[in-house]
C-alpha positions in Angstrom: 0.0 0.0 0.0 1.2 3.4 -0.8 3.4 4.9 2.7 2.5 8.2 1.8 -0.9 7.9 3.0 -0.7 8.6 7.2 -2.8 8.3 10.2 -2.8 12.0 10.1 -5.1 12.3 7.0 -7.5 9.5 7.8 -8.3 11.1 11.1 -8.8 14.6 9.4 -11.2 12.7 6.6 -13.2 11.2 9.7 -13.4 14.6 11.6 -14.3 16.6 8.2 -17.0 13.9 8.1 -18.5 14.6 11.5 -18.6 17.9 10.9 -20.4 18.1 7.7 -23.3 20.0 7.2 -23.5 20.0 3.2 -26.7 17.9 2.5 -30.3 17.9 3.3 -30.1 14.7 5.2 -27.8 16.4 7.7 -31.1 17.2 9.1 -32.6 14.2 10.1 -29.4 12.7 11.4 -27.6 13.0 15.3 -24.0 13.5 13.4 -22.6 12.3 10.2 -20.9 8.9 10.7 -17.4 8.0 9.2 -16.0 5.3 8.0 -14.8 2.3 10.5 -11.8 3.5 12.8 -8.7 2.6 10.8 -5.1 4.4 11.0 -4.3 2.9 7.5 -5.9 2.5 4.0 -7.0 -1.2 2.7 -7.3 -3.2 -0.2 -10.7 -4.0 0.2 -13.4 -1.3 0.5 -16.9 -2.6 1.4 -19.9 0.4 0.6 -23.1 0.5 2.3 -25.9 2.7 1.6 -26.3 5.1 4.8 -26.4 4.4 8.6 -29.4 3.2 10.3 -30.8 4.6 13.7 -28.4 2.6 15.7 -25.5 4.0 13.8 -26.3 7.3 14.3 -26.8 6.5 17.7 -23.2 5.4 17.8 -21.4 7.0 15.2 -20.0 4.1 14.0 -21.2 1.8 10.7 -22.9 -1.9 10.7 -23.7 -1.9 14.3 -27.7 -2.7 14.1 -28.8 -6.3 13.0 -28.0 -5.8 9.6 -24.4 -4.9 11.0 -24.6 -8.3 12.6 -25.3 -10.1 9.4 -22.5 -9.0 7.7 -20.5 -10.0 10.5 -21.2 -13.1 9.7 -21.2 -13.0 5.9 -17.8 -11.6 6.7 -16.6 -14.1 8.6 -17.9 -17.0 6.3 -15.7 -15.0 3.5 -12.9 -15.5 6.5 -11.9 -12.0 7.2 -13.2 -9.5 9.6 -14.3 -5.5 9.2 -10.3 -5.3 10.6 -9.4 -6.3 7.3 -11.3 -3.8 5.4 -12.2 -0.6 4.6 -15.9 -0.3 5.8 -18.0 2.9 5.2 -21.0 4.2 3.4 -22.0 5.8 0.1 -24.1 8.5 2.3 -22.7 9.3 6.0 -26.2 10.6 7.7 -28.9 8.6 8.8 -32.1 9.5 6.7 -35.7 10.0 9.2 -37.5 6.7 8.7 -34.7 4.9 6.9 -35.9 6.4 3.7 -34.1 6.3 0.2 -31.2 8.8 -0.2 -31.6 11.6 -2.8 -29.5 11.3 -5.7 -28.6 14.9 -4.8 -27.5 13.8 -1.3 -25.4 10.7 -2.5 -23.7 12.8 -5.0 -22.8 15.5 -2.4 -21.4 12.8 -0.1 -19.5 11.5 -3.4 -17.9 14.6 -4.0 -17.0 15.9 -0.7 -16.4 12.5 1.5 -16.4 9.3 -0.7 -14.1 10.0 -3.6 -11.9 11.3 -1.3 -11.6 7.7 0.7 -11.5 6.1 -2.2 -8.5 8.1 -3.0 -7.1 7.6 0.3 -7.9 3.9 0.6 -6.8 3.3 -3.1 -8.5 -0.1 -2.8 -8.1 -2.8 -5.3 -11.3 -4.0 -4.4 -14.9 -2.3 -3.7 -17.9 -4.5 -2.5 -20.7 -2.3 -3.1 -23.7 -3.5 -0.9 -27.1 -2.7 -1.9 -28.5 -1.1 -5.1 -27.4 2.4 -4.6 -23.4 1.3 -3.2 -23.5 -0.3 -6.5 -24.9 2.7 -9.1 -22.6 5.2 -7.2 -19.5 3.2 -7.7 -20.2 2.0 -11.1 -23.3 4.0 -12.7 -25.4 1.1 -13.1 -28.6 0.0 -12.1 -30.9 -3.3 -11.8 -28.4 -5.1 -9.1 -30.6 -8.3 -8.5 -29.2 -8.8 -12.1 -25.9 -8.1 -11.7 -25.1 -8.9 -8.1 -21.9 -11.0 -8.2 -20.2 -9.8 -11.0 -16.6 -8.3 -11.1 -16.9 -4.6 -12.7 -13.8 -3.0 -13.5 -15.2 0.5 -13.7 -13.3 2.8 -11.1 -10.4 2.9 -13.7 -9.0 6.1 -12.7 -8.2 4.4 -8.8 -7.9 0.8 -10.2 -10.8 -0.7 -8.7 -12.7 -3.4 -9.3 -16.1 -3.4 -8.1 -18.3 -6.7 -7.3 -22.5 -5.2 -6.4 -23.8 -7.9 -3.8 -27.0 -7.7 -1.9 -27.0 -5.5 1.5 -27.3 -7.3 4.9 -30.4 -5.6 5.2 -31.8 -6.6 2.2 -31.2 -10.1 3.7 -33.2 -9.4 6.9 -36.1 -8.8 5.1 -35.8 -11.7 2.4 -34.9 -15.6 2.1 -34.4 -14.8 -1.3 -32.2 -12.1 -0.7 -30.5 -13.7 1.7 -30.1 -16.8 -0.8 -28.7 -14.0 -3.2 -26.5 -13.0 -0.2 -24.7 -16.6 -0.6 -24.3 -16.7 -4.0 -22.2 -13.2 -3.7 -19.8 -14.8 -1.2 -19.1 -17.8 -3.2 -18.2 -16.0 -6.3 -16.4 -13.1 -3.7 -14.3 -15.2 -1.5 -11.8 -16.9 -4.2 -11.1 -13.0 -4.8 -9.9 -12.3 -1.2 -6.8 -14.1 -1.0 -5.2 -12.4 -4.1 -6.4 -9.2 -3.2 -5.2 -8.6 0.5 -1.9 -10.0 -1.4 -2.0 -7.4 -3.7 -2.1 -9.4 -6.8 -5.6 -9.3 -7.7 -5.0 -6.5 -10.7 -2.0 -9.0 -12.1 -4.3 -12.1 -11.7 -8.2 -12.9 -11.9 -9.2 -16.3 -10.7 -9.9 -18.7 -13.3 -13.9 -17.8 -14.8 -13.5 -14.5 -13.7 -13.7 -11.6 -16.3 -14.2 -7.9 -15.4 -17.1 -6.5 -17.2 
């Protein structure tokens, strides 16, 4: 990972983060939440939409139920959120757990996420959930797509794989079926990437779109 990235800037992305105020969501929210805690950047950045009322609550992402299912989706893939990059596509919790705007994702794009992307310079996002996955690689209908490699960050080079969000799985067997499919074409992708090899090297059957 690149040494010129230190613990210094993370922690003034995080605070910038908290103390936003740019968007209309910044309304309904407590505070802004930031990414994780980390001190250094990963090669594996998993996106979720925006925090629920226990994040706000805490400030910190994936700690309601649908924070405990990826906890164990996580684990199944055999890694933890210490191995990642975990954050959202929107920081602040919207009233009612309603959709984001598009205005407010893009806001949160420009000012906060492309910015940790930049930081993080993964080689690797997992976008959860539908709008994780249009926000990282313009595209829409996920439930069609969920699973499959994208290489559409080129100007960080990223690869991005859209799989179905934890929530999404609380509410579904069928998503949660969808949930498993995503982890077995995901997990052969792990190894090479927190090796750093992944951009030399795609698993056998795997071919970025």
């Amino acid at each position: 990972m690149p040494d010129t990235i230190t613990s210094p800037t993370i922690a003034s992305l995080a605070n910038d983060i908290v103390a936003c105020e740019a968007c209309t969501a910044r309304q309904e929210c407590d505070r802004p939440t930031p990414f994780y805690p980390r001190t250094a950047p990963a090669r594996i950045l998993v996106l979720g939409r925006n925090p629920g009322i226990n994040e706000d609550r805490q400030g910190l992402p994936f700690v309601g139920r649908g924070g405990q299912i990826l906890e164990a989706w996580l684990q199944g893939l055999g890694i933890t959120r210490e191995d990642i990059w975990l954050t959202n596509t929107l920081k602040c919790y919207t009233a009612a757990d309603r959709k984001p705007k598009a205005k407010e994702l893009s806001t949160c794009w420009d000012l906060h996420l492309s910015r940790e992307i930049g930081l993080c310079r993964p080689d690797l996002i997992v976008a959860l959930g539908a709008e994780a996955f249009q926000t990282t690689t313009g595209l829409t209908q996920l439930t069609n797509r969920h699973g499959i490699l994208y290489d559409r960050i080129a100007e960080l080079g990223a690869y991005v794989m859209g799989v179905i969000h934890p929530g999404s799985a609380l509410r579904s067997n069928l998503f949660k079926d969808m949930m498993i499919e995503d982890a077995k074409m995901l997990k052969p992708l792990l190894p090479i990437t927190l090796a750093g090899t992944l951009k030399q090297a795609l698993p056998d059957g795997y071919t970025a779109q």
